[in-house]
N, C-alpha and C positions, 0 to 999 in steps of 0.2 A: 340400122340400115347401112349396106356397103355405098362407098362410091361407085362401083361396076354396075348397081342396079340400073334399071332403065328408071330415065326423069322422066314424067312428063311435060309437055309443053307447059309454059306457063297460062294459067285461067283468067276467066273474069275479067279479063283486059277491053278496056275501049278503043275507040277511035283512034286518042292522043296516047295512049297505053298508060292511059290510067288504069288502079284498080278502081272496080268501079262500087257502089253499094248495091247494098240490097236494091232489087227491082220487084214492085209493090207482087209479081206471083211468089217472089220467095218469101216475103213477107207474108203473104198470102199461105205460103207454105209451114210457112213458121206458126202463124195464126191456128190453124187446121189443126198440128202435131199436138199445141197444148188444148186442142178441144178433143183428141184423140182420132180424130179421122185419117190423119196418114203415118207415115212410120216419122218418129225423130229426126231430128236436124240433127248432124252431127258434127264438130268442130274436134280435131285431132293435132294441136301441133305437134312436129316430130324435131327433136333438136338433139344435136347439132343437125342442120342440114346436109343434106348428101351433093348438095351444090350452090354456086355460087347466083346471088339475087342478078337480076342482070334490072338496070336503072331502067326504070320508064322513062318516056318521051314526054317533053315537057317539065320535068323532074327537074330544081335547078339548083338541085341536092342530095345527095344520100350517102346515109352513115350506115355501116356494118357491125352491128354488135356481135364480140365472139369471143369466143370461151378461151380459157386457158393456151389450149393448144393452135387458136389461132383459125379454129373452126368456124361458120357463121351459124350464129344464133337467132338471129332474126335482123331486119334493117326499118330504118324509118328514112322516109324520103320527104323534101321540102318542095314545092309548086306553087308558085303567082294562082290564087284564087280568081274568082268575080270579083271588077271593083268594090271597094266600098262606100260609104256617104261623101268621104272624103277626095274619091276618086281614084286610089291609089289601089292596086289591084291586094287583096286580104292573103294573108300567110298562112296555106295551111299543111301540115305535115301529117301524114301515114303512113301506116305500119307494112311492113312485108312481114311473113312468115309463111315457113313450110310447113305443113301440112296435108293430111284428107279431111273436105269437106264433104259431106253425102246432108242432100236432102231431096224432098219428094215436092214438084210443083203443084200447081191445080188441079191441073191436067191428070194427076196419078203417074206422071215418069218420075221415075229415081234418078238422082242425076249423084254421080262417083265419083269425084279429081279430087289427085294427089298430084302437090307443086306449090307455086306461091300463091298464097292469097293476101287479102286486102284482109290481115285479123291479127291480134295481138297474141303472141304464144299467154303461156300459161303462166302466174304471177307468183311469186315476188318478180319484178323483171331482170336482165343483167345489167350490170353498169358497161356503162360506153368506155373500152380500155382496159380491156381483163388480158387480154393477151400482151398490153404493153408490163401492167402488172405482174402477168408471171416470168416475164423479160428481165424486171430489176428488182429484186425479192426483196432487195436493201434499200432500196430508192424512195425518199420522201414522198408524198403522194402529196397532187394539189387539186383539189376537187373546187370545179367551175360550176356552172348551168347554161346547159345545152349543149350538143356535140358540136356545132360552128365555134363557139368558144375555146372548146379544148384539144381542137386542128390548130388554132391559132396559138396557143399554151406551148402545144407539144413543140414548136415550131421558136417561141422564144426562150423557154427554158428547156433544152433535150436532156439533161442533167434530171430533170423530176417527172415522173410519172402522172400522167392528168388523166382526169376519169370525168365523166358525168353521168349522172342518173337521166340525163333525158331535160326535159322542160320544168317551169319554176313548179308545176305542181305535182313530177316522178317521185319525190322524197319519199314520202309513205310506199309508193309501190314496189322501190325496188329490195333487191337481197344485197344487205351490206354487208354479210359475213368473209367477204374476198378480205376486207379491211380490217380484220381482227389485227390487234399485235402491230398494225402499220401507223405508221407519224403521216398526221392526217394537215395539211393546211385549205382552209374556204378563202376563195376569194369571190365574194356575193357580188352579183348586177347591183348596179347604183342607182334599183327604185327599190320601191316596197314589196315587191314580188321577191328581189332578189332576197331582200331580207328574210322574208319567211323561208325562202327556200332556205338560207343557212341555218334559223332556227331548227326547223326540222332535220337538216341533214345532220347538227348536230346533234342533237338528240339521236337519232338513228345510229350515230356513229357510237354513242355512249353503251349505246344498249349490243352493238355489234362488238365491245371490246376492243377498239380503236386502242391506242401504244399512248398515241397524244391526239387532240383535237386544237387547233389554232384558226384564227381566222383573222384576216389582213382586213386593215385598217383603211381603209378608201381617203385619197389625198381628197381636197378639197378643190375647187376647181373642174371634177370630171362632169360631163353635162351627164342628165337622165336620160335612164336605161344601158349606160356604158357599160360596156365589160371588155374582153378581153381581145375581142376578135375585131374592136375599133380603136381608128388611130387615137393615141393620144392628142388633146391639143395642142395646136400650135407655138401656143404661148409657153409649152412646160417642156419642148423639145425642141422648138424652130427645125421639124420636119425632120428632124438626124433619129433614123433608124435604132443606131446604137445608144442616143441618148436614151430614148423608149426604155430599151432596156435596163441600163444602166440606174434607171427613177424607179422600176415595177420591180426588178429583183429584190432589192433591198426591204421593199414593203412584207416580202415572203419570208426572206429570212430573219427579219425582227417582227413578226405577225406573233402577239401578245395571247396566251392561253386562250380560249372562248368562253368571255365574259356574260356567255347568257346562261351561267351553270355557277361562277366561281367570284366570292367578295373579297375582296383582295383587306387585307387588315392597312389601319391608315398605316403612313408610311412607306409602305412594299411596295414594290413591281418588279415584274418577268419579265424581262426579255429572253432573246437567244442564248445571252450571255447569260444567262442566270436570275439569279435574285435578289435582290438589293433592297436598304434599307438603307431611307432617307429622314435624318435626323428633324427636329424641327430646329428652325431658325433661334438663333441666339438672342442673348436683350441685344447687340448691334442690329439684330435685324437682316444680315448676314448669313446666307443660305450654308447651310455643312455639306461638305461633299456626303455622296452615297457609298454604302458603304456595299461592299459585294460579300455576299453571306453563303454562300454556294451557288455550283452549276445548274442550269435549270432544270426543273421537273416538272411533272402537269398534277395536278390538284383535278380529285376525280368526285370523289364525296365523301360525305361524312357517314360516319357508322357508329353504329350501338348496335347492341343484344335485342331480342325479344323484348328481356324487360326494361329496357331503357337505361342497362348498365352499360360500361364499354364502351363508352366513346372513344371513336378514334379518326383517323383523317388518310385516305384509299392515295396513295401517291404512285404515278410512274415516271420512272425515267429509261433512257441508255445508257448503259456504261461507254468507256473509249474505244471499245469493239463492237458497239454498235448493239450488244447484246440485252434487253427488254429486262425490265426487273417492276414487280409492281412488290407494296408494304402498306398494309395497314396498319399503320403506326398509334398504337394504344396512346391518347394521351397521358394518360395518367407516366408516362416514360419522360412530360417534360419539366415534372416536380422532381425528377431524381437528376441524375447528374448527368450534366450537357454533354460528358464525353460519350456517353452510353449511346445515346441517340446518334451523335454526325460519327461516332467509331463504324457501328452498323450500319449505316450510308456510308462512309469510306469504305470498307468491307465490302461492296456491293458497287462500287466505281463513281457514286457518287459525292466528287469533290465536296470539301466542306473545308470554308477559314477557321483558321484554328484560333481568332481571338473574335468570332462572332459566333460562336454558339449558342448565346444567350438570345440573339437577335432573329437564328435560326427556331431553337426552342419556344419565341413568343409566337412565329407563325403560326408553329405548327398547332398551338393552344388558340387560337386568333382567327385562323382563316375559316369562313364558311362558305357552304354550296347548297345550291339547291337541292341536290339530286342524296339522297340518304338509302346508305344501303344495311342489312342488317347483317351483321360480324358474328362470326363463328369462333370457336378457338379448338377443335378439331374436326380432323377428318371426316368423310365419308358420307353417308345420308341426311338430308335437311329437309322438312319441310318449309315449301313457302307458299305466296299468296301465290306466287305465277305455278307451285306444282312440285314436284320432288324433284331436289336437285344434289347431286354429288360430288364433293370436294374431294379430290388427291391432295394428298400431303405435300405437293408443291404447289398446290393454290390454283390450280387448272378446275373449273365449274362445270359440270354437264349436266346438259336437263334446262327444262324449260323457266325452271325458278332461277336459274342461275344469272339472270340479272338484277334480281333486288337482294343478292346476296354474298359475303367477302369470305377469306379468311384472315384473321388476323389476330396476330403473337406478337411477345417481345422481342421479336429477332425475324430477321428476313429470311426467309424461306427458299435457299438456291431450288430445289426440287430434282438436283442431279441424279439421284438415287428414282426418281419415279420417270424420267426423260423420257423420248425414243430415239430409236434408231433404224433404219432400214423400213420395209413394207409389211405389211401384214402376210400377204403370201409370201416373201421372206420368210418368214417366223415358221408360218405354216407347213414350208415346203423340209426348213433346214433344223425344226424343232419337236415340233409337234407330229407331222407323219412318221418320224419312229417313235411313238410312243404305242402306237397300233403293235397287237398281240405283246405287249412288254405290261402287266400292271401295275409294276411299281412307279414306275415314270408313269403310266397312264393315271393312275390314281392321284401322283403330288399334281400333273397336271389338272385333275378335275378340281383338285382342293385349292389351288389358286382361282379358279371362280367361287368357290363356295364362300368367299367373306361379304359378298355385298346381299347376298341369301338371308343372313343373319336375322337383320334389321325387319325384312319383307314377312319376315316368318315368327319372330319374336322369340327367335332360339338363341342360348346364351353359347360363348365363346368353347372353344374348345380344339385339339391339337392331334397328333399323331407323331411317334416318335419310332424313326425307321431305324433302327438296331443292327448292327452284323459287323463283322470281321474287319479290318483294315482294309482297303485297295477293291472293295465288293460295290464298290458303286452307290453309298449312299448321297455323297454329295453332290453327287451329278444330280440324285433328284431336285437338289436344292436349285442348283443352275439352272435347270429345265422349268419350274416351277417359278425363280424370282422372275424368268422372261420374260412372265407375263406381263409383272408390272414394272418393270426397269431393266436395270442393266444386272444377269444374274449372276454376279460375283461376288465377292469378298468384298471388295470397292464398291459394291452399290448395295442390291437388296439383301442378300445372306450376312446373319447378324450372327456371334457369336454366344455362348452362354457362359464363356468364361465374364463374368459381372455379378455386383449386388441387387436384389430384388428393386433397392431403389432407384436403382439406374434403370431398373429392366420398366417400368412404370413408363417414364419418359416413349421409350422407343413403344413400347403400347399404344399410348396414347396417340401417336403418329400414325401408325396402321389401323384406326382405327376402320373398319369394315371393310380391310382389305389381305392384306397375306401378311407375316410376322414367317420369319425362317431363322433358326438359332443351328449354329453347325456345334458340332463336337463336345456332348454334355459330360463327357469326362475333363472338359477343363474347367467344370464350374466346381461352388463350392457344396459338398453335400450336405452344407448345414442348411444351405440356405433354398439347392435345386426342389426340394419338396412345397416349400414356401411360393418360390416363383411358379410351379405350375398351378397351384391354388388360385394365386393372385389373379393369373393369367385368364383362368376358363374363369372365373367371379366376376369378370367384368369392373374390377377397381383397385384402386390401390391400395396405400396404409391411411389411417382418418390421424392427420396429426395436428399439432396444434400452433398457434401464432404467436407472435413474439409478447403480446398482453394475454395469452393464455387462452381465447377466442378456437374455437373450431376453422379451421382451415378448408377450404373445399377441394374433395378427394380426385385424385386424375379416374376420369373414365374409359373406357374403351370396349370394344366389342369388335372381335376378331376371330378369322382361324389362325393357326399355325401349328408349323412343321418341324419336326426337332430329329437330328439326326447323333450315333450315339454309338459308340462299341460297348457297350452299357446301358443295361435298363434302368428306369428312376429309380425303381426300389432295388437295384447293385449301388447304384450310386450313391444312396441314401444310406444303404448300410455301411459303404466306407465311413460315416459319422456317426457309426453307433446307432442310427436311426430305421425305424419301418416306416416303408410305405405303405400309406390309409388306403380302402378300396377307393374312397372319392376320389385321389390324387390317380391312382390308373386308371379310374374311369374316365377323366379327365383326360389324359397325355396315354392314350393307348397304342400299343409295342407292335410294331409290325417289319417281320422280319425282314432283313435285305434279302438276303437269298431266296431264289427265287424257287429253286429247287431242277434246275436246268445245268447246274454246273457250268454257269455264267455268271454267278453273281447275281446282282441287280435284273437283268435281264433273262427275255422268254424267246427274243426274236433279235437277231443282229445285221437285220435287215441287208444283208451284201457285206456287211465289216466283216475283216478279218479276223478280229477278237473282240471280246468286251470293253477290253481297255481304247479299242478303235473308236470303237460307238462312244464311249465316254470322254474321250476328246473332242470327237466331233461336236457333242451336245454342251460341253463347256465352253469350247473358241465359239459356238455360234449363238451361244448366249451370251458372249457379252458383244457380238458383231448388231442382234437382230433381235429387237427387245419393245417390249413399252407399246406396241401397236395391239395386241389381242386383247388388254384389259380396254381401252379407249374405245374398240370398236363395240366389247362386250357391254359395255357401261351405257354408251348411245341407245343400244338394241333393249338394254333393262332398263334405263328411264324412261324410254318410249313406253315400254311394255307396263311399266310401274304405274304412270302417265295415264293411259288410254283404260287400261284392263287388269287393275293389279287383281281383283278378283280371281278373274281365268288365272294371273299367272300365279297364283298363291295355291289354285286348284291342284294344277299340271304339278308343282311341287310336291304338294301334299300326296298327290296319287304316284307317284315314282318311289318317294319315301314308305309310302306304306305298303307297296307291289315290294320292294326290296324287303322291310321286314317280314314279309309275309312268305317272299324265298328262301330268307337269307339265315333267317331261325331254324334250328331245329323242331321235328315237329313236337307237341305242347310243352315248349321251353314258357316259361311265365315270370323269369327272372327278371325283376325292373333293369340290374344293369347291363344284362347282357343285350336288352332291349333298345336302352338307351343308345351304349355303342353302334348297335346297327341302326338305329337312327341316324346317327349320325353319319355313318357308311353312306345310308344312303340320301342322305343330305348332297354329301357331297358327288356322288353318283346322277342326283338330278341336278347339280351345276355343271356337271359333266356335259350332261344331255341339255342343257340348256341352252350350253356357249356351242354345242354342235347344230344347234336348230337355228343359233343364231349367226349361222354363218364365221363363227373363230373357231373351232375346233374341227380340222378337215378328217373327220371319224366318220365310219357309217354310223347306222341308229345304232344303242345297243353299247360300244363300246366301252364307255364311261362305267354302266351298270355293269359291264363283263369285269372289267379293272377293278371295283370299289368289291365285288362278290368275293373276289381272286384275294385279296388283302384282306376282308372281312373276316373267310374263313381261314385262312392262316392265322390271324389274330387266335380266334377261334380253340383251334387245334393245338396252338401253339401255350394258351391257359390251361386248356385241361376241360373243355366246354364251356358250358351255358349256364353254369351254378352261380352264385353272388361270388366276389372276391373273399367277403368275408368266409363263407362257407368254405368255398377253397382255402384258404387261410388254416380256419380249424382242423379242415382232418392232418393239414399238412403240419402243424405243429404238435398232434397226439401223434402222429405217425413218427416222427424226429423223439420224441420222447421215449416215446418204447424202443426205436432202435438205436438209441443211446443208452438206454438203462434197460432193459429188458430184462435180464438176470438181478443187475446190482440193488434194485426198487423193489421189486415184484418178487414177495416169498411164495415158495413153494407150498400151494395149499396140499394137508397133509393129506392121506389116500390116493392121489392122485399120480402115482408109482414114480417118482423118479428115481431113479437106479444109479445116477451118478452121487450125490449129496443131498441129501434128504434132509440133514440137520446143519444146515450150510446156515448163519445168520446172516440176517437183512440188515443193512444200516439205512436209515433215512425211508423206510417202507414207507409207500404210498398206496400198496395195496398185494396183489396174491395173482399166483400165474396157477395155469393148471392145465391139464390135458381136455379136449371137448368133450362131454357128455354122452356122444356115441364111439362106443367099442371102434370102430373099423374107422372114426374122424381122425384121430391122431396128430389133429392140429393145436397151437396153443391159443387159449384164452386169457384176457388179463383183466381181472376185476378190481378196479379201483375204487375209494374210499369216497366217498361223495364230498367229503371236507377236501382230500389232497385232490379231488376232481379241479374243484374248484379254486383251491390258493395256489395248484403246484401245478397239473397238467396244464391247466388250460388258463394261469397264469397270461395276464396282460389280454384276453379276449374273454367273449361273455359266455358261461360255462355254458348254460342252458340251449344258448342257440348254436353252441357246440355238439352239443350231445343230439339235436336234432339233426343237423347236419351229418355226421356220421352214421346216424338210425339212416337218415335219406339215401346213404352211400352204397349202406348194408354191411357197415362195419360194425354198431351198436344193437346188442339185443334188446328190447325193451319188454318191462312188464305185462303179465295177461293185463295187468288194471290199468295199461296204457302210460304207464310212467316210464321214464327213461332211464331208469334206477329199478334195477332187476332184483329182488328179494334172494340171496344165498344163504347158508348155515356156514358162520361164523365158527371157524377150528377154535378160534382164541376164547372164543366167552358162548360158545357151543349153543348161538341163539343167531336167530334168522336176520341179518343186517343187510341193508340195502346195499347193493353193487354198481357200478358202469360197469358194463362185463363188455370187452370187447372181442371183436373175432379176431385171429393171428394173422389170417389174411390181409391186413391193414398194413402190414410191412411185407408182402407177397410169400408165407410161408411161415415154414417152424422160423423163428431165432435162431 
């Protein structure tokens, strides 16, 4: 709703300009609606409002709750009620909001107004101070109870941002997500009420992903019900203003973790200052100084595995820039060596004395919490009790299980490589809209959705490897594709392939349900490039063994990725004397960079001058505008995982099977060629998925146009729809005979040759001869079934050779259906079996 609309007058005011309650017809009206006699009561809050509450009369208070931008969200106002027994007139507070209420009275009138009424918008509610909140992004937060309280807050500390949820019993109702990541301090009312309130608010905060939670320790002395917004006594300030001060700060800035979650091991205590560790007293009897063991950090909870392995202890701190780090710190890390541990917190800016390691080391084995979360040790999809939730490789959780669940390694996880940067429409405007009519870049971009598909679908891992010339634009697909989920360079998501298979395990494991991008396969090694795409699409690593000769357990992972390459696997594989298996190209399948537009990479250059334009553009603006289209996509797929994984396993399934059912040749029945397009269009319905879900700014359709455009160039670019292996065989008899043709292959006698007729054969494998019809005058080459077998078709399997070229129409086979044709033997002038082939199989005579 614009501010320019027209307001209307404000409703439902009395006398004194109260809002007023229900009046026994609308009740009455209300009554009616749920017996079915008049139309619904309807209740519409619209927020932000389109204007500002204006106070009632009699009102001898009101607060404005407002959003980020400082907009009004709704307001609660305070008024002197009817006395009460005690005489003193009762406190009661009500809601403003904007809204249309419509209902129908006794009578049968409808009654319509849009404006304030006397109703609570719609819940979780907001916190009182969102707009001071997005004022100091940096700024400690001190959360109070009640909005009088925290006028009074803002007013003695203006240095800290104060918030309130409302009254001692808001806690549950409101939305605490504003205070993810933020340093939380409670200063609770000095009764019982107040207390529950900080029980709950902490709790709240825990589950919100608060940075730290603390809560101030109340002097002794304050009377009941104090808080913040009354004076201190007399006796602890003799009336000085600045002494107030001067006693209440200090309580905030040494306010001790929140003790209703964390047991501190004997010994220890947090302060501000850190951590310490208090000796016991000596035989004098003679207290030890405390010793300071590191900077402070907040103790969050304890963790294990499913099966109750993995224990470890969820710690957060700030570094000296103020910048957020959480680690679930494996204990088993405090039986090895102390430096291991405070090196990886120094690393990460949190100080550690370098002659209390050991004192550091017993906490972290020592301290317990209530609050137990269960630990992962990779990426991507998890189930939990609260629902499927998904871990990035920096430790970021989305989905609604993502409160009863961590990750946690032996090493802290910066996550710079999965970051953002910039907006989503950013990305969308300066990344993804020229990928429209380009399919190369359309396609890397659908395939960076397609890793969290995986899981959903129970489809195993697998790659694509964009092949062509120097300067043709294959790495830009890489840049274009890491944006999704990082920064797409060199420096963050694009990973190289110069490395050993078991390095290449490691970085797997990390992407696990996400992208994996390897640039330039000519710099790896070819003994080993065949091995890593293996590993890579199998979903595991090598099974090795422990230092007592025990089984080890294998890294897992489950991924797609993208591999770019002036070389194909099986080029690269041959530089090491090696072939590539048809499972290793069905796995990592070749798709050419050219696009066939004499652009390179590209189909559409949207206004650029040249190709090399557009390819600058889409490399400086991914590493400018990054890391927002996977975040949004991933909310939109837990939800969808969430509510209705059913439908969304449907809508997959039927994209995939409408593409192979295009995308094949008609009755192609070849498992591999079936598979690849499966996979095509896998990736085709992540395409169209992240477009339905609002990240991909494509019409319908395009995703499937791009994966089609790449599929059949794959396609084209094999030789069809046959098995590799088939392809394989005819192309190895085919390299035979036009290597040897003449020098193998005797001249069967009769069959006129006019050049040398008594020419001998060395190393015969078999007999050549003219075809059987007068006017054919092509050659045929009949092979020995023994040399069929040890010498042509040497290193693959003869038989399913010889069907393969029958399939071609290069093999004649027998009337009795054998694939060994019965001829009359010149040598032993008796009728010996043949592979007779047609000369057509090398395009003509020899």
């Amino acid at each position: 709703m614009s501010n320019s609309q027209h307001i209307p007058a404000m409703a439902c005011v009395d006398e004194n300009g109260l809002f007023k309650p229900l009046t026994e017809q609308e009740k009455q009206a209300s009554h009616e609606h749920t017996a079915g006699k008049n139309t619904p009561a309807v209740w519409e809050p619209m927020t932000p409002a389109p204007s500002e509450p204006e106070e009632p009369r009699n009102a001898t208070d009101m607060w404005v709750y407002r959003d980020a931008e400082g907009r009004p969200l709704f307001a609660r106002f305070r008024y002197n009620g009817k006395p009460g027994a005690d005489g003193l007139p009762k406190k009661e507070v009500r809601p403003l909001t904007y809204g249309r209420r419509a209902w129908t009275d006794s009578n049968g009138k409808r009654h319509d107004v849009t404006g304030w009424h006397w109703k609570q918008p719609a819940k979780p509610l907001p916190l009182y101070g969102l707009d001071r909140l997005a004022a100091k992004p940096d700024a400690p937060v001190l959360l109070v109870e009640g909005e009088k309280a925290a006028d009074a807050a803002c007013d003695l500390f203006p240095d800290l941002v104060v918030l309130t949820s409302g009254g001692s019993t808001s806690a549950r109702s409101a939305d605490w997500s504003p205070l993810a990541d933020r340093d939380v301090t409670i200063w609770p009312d000095n009764d019982e009420a107040g207390e529950k309130y900080a029980e709950h608010a902490i709790e709240a905060l825990r589950d919100a992903g608060a940075a730290s939670v603390r809560m101030v320790k109340l002097p002794s002395g304050l009377p009941p019900k104090w808080d913040l917004a009354d004076d201190l006594p007399l006796e602890m300030t003799g009336g000085d203003e600045v002494a107030a001060v001067e006693i209440l700060r200090p309580l905030i800035d040494g306010a001790p973790q929140a003790e209703a979650n964390v047991k501190m091991p004997a010994g220890y205590s947090m302060t501000s200052r850190g951590l310490y560790y208090t000796p016991e007293a000596g035989e004098d009897g003679l207290p030890k100084p405390a010793i300071w063991v590191c900077v402070a950090f907040d103790v969050l909870a304890e963790t294990c595995d499913e099966n109750g392995m993995g224990w470890g202890v969820l710690i957060s701190w700030r570094d000296p820039d103020r910048r957020l780090h959480k680690w679930a710190i494996p204990r088993r890390m405090v039986h090895g060596e102390g430096r291991d541990l405070a090196g990886e917190l120094e690393n990460a800016g949190l100080n550690c004395s370098v002659n209390a390691t050991r004192h550091l080391r017993q906490f972290i084995a020592s301290v317990h919490t209530k609050i137990r979360l269960r630990c992962v040790s990779n990426s991507g999809w998890h189930q939990t009790e609260g629902g499927p939730a998904f871990i990035l490789p920096n430790g970021v959780t989305l989905g609604g299980g993502r409160k009863g669940i961590t990750f946690q390694t032996g090493r802290i996880v910066t996550g710079a490589e999965y970051g953002t940067s910039g907006t989503l429409e950013e990305w969308q405007r300066e990344i993804a809209a020229y990928a429209v009519g380009n399919s190369r870049l359309g396609f890397s971009l659908s395939l960076a959705f397609c890793g969290p598909l995986l899981d959903i679908m129970g489809e195993q891992s697998g790659g694509f490897h964009i092949v062509g010339a120097s300067q043709s634009g294959k790495s830009t697909s890489l840049f274009a594709a890491g944006s999704v989920w990082g920064k797409g360079d060199r420096d963050g998501q694009v990973k190289s392939w110069r490395g050993t298979s078991n390095g290449t395990e490691g970085i797997a494991e990390e992407h696990t349900d996400t992208l994996l991008l390897l640039d330039e396969m000519g710099m790896a090694d070819g003994r080993e490039v065949g091995e890593i795409t293996y590993m890579l699409a199998n979903n595991i690593g090598k099974q090795r063994a422990g230092r007592n000769g025990e089984a080890r357990a294998c890294k897992t992972w489950r991924l797609s990725f993208l591999s770019t390459g002036e070389v194909t696997l099986a080029t690269k594989m041959g530089e090491a004397g090696r072939r590539a298996k048809a499972g290793q190209e069905v796995r990592l399948v070749n798709i050419l960079a050219d696009a066939g537009k004499g652009m390179g990479l590209f189909e559409n250059l949207h206004g650029f001058a040249g190709a090399g334009d557009l390819a600058d553009h889409i490399r400086d603006a991914a590493r400018t505008y990054y890391g927002t289209a996977s975040r949004a996509y991933l909310e939109a797929l837990v939800k969808q995982r969430t509510e209705d994984v059913a439908g969304l396993r449907a809508y997959i399934k039927e994209v995939v099977q409408k593409f192979e059912n295009t995308a094949l040749p008609e009755g192609s029945q070849n498992g591999q060629a079936r598979t690849v397009a499966r996979r095509f269009g896998l990736v085709a319905a992540a395409g169209e998925l992240a477009r339905a879900c609002g990240v991909l700014p494509w019409a319908s359709g395009e995703a499937i146009h791009a994966a089609k455009t790449c599929f059949t160039s794959w396609l084209e670019d094999r030789g069809g729809a046959q098995s590799a292996e088939d392809r394989e065989a005819v192309e190895q008899v085919r390299l035979f005979i036009e290597q040897h043709g003449n020098s193998r292959f005797e001249l069967l006698g009769g069959s006129g040759d006019e050049e040398n007729p008594h020419e001998k054969t060395i190393n015969r494998v078999g007999y050549r001869r003219r075809g059987d019809e007068p006017d054919d005058g092509r050659w045929e080459y009949l092979v020995f079934p023994a040399s069929w077998r040890d010498v042509v078709c040497k290193g693959i399997n003869h038989k399913r050779a010889a069907q393969a070229l029958y399939a071609a129409g290069y093999l004649r086979a027998g009337a009795d259906g054998k694939m060994a044709l019965s001829v009359k033997s010149p040598d032993t002038k008796k009728t010996t079996r043949f592979y007779v082939l047609h000369g057509d199989i090398i395009g003509g005579d020899q």
